[in-house]
C-alpha positions as CSV (number, residue, x, y, z in Angstrom):
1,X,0.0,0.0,0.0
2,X,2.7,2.4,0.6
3,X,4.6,1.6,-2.5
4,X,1.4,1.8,-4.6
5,X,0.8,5.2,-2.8
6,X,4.7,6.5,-3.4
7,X,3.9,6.2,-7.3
8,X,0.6,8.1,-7.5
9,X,2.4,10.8,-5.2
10,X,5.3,9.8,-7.7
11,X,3.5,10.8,-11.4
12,X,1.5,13.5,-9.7
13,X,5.2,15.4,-8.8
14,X,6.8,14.7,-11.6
15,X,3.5,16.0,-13.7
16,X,3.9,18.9,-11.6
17,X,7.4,19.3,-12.4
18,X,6.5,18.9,-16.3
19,X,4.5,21.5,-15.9
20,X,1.5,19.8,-17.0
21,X,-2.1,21.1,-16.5
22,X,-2.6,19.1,-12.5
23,X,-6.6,18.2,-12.4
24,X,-8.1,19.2,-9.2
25,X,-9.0,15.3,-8.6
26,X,-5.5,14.7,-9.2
27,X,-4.9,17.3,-6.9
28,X,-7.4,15.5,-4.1
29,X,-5.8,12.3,-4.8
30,X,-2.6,13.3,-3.9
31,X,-3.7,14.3,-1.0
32,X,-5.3,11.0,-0.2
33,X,-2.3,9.0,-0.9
34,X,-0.1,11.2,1.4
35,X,-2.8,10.1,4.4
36,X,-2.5,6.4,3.1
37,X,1.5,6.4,2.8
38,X,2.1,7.7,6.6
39,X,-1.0,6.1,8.1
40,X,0.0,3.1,6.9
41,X,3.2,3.2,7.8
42,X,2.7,4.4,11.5
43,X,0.2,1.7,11.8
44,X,0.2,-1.2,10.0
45,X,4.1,-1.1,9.2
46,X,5.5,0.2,12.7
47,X,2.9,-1.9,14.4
48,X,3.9,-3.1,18.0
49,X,7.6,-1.3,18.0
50,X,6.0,2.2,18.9
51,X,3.5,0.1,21.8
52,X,4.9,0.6,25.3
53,X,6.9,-2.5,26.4
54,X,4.4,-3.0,29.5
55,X,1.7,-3.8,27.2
56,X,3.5,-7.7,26.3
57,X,2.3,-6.9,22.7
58,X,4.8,-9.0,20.4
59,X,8.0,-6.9,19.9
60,X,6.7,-4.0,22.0
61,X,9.6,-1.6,22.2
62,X,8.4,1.9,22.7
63,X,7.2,4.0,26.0
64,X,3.9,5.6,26.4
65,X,5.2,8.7,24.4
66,X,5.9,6.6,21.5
67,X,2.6,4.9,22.0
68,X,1.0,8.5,22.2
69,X,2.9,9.4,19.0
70,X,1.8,6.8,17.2
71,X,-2.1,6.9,18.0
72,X,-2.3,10.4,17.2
73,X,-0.1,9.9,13.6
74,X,-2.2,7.4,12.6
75,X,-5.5,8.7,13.7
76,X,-4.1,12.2,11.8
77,X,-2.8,10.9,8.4
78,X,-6.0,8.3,8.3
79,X,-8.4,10.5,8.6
80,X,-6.9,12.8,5.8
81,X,-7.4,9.6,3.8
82,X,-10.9,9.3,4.6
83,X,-11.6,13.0,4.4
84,X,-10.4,13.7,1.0
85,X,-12.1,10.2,-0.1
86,X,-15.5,12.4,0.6
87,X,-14.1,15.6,-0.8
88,X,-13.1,13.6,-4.5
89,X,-16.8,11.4,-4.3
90,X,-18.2,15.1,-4.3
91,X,-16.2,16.4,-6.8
92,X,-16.9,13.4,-9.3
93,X,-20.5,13.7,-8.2
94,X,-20.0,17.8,-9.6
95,X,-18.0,16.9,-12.9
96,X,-21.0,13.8,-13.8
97,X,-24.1,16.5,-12.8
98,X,-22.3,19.8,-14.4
99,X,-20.7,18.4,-17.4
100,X,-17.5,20.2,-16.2
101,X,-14.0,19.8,-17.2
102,X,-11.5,18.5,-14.2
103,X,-9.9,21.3,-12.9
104,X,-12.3,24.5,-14.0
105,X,-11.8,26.2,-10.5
106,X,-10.3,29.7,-9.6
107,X,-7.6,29.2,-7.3
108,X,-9.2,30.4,-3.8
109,X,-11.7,27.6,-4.3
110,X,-8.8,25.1,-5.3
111,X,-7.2,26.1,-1.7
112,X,-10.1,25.8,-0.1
113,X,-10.9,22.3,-1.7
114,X,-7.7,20.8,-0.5
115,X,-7.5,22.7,2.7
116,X,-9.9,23.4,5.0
117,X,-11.0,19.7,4.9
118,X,-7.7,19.1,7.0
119,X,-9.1,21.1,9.8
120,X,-11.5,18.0,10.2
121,X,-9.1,15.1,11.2
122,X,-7.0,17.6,12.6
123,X,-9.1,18.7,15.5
124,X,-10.1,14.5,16.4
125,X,-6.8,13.2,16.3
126,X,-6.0,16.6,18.8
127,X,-8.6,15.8,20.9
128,X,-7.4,12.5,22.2
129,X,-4.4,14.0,22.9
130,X,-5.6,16.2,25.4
131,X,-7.4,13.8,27.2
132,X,-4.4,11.0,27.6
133,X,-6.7,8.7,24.8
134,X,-4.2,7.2,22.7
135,X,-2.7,4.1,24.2
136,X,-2.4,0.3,23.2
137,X,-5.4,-1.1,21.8
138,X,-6.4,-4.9,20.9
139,X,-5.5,-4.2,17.3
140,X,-1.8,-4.3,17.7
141,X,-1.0,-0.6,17.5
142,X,-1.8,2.4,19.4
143,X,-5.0,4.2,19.1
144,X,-8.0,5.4,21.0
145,X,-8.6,3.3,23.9
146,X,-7.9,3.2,27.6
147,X,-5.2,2.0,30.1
148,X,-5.1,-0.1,31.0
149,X,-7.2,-2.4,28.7
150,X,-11.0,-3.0,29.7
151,X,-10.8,-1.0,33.0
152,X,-13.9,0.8,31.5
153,X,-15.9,-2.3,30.5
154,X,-15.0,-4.7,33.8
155,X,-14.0,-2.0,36.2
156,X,-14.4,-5.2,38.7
157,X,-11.1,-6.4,37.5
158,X,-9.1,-3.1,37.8
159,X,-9.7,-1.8,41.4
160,X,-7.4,1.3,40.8
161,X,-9.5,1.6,37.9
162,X,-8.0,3.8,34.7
163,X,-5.0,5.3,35.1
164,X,-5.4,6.9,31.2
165,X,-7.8,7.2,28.7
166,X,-11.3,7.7,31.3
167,X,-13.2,9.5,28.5
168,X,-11.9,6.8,25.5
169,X,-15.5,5.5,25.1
170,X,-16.8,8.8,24.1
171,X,-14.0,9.2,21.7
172,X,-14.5,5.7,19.9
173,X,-17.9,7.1,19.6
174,X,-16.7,10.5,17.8
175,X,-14.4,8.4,16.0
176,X,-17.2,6.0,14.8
177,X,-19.7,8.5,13.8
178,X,-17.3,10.4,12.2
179,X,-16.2,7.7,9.9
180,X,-20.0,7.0,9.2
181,X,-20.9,10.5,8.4
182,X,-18.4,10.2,5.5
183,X,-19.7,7.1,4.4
184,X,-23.1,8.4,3.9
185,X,-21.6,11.2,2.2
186,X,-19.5,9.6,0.0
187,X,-22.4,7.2,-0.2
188,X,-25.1,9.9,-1.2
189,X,-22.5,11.4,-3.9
190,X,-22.2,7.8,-5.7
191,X,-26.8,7.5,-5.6
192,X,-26.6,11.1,-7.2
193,X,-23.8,10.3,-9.9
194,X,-25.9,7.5,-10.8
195,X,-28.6,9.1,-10.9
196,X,-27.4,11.8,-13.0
197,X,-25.6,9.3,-15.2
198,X,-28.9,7.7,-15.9
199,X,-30.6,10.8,-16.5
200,X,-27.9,11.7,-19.7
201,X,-27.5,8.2,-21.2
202,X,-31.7,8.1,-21.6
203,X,-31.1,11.5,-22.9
204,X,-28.3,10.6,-25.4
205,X,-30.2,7.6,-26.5
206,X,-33.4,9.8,-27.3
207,X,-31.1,11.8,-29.0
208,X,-29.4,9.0,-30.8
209,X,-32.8,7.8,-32.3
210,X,-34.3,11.3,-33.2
211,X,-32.9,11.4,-36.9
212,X,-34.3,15.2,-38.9
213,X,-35.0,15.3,-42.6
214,X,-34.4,18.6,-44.3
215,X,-35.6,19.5,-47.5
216,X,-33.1,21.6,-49.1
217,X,-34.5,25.2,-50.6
218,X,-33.3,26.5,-53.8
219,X,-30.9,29.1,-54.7
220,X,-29.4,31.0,-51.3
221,X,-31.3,29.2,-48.9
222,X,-29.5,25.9,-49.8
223,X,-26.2,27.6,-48.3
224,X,-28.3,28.3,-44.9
225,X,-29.5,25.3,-44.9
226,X,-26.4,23.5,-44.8
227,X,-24.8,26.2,-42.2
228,X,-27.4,25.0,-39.9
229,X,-26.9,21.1,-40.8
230,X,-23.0,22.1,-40.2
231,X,-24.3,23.9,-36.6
232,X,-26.4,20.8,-35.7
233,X,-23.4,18.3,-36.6
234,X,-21.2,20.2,-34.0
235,X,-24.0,20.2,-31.1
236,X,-24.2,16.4,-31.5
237,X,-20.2,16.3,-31.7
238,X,-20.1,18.4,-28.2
239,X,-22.6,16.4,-26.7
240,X,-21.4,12.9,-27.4
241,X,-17.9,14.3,-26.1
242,X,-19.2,15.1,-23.2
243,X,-21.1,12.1,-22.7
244,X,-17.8,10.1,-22.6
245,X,-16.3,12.6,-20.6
246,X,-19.1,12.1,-18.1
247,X,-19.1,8.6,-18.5
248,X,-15.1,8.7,-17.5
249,X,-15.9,10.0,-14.4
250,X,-18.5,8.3,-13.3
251,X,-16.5,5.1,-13.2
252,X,-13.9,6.5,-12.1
253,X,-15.6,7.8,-9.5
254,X,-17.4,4.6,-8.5
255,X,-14.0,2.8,-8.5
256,X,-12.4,4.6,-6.0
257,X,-15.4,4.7,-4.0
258,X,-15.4,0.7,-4.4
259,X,-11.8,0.8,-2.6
260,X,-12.6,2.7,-0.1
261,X,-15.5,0.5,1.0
262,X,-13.6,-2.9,0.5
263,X,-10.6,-1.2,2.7
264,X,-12.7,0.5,5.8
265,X,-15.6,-1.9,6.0
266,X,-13.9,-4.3,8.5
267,X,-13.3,-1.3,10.7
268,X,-16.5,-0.4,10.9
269,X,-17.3,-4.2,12.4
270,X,-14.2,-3.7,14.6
271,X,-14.7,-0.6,15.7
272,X,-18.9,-1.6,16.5
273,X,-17.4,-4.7,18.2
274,X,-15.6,-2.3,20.3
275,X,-17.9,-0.4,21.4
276,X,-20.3,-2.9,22.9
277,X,-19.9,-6.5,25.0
278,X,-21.3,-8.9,22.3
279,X,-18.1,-10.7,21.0
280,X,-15.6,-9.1,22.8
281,X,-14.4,-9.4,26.3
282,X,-11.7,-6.1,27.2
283,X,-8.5,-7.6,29.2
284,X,-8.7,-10.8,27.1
285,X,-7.2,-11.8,23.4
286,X,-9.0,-10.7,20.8
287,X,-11.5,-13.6,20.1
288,X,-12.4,-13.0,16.5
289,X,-9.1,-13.8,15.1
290,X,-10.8,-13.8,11.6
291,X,-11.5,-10.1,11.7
292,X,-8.5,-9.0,13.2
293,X,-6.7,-10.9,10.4
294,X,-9.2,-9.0,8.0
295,X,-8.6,-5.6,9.2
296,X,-4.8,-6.0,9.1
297,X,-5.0,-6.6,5.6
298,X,-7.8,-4.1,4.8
299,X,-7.1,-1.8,6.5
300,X,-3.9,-0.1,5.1
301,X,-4.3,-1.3,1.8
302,X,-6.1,1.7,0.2
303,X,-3.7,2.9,-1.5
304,X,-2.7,0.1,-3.2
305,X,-6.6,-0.6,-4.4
306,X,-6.3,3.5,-5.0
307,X,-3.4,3.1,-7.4
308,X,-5.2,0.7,-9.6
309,X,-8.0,2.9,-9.9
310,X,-5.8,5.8,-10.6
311,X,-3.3,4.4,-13.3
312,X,-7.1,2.6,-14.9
313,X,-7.2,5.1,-17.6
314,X,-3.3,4.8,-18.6
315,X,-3.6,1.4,-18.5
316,X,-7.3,1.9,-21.0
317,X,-5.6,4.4,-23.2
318,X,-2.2,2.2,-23.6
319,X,-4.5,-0.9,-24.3
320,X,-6.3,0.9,-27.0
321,X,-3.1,2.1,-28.8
């Protein structure tokens, strides 16, 4: 996942450096893969070294600083990932409606685009920190939880109770509905595309099978007549262009909405088993070793399911050569 990510951040910079014409979903995508590159490496790469050696997770190596660097790393460059995955479902939802051309924005709304949405994951991987929530999890990293394990599920078998982490259940709730708030955006944007994607096919097919029959006048009015034949010729032209230009995005669009559900599905079951009794007792190894096994893999490999959707239409082109 990170190497797939280091070559879309790879062709975006060297684009860049070409002084090529950047599209704003390139722009947004380069973005993403940053969040995927570092959160997947201060997660799923890292691992246990950065977990506190107290915690007897495999290879533990790190103090509770480490730990605390590592949950709030993760939990930061993640949720730019997921963040920007909403911000390019609404812009492909925009180019499929509008009929617009990738990358017709002023530059204030370009900054804006790619900016503000940082704020977001920003101010939730900062809150933790304030309230000592980042500590060893039953995931095999660092992340929101509390210290030590289970002390607010079974506080029967912690009588000093929690030394860190006291308010960690309302965070995994944050967390949670954060994550689901995207999904129903990013979900909404994908019903609308196709919904506006249906809309111009029926429309280019009525248009397809509406053929005109002129009657040429004599004398001057043959030369209008053909002007406006000319005219009509270039609508149809414009129009079937942008049809495949819309029809470009939309699957493009769908794609990378595909990866993102196939990658952060698992968590969602996780992070649900986490937050209730059912299936999971806190103090104890983890006992759905299926999921957990899941997850790892999911998890961090975005970017790697985002690199075949961005190199698709290379790929398309080079085949059709």
């Amino acid at each position: 996942s990170m190497l797939a990510s280091y070559f879309i951040i790879r062709d975006i910079v060297i684009r860049y450096y070409r002084r090529e014409r950047i599209r704003l979903t390139s722009k947004v995508i380069f973005e993403l893969s940053i969040g995927d590159f570092f959160g997947s490496f201060f997660s799923a790469f890292l691992g246990t070294w950065m977990a506190p050696r107290e915690s007897g997770a495999y290879m533990a190596a790190g103090t509770t600083k480490t730990c605390i660097a590592q949950g709030f790393l993760q939990a930061f460059f993640y949720g730019i990932a997921i963040t920007m995955n909403a911000v390019l479902a609404m812009i492909y939802y925009y180019l499929v409606k509008d009929d617009r051309e990738d990358g017709t924005r002023t530059k204030r709304s370009v900054r804006l685009i790619l900016g503000l949405p940082l704020s977001i994951p920003l101010f939730l991987s900062v809150m933790p920190l304030i309230f000592d929530g980042y500590n060893y999890t039953d995931a095999n990293v660092c992340g929101v939880g509390e210290f030590p394990l289970g002390c607010l599920v079974i506080p029967d078998q912690f009588p000093d109770g929690c030394t860190r982490g006291t308010t960690a259940n309302a965070m995994k709730y944050i967390q949670l509905s954060f994550i689901l708030m995207i999904n129903i955006i990013i979900d909404g944007s994908v019903v609308l595309m196709i919904y506006h994607a249906f809309r111009k096919d029926r429309k280019m097919n009525k248009s397809s099978k509406t053929t005109t029959t002129t009657n040429a006048p004599p004398n001057s009015a043959t030369n209008a007549a053909s002007v406006n034949e000319d005219h009509t010729i270039d609508r149809g032209k414009r129009k079937y262009k942008n049809y495949n230009l819309t029809s470009k995005f939309f699957w493009q669009g769908i794609w990378y909405v595909a990866s993102f559900q196939t990658s952060w599905f698992p968590w969602y079951v996780w992070q649900w088993i986490r937050l209730t009794e059912k299936g999971y007792l806190p103090g104890h190894p983890y006992l759905s070793v299926s999921l957990l096994y899941i997850l790892s893999i999911s998890h961090p490999s975005q970017g790697f399911l985002n690199s075949l959707v961005y190199f698709r239409p290379s790929y398309l082109k080079y085949r059709h050569r």
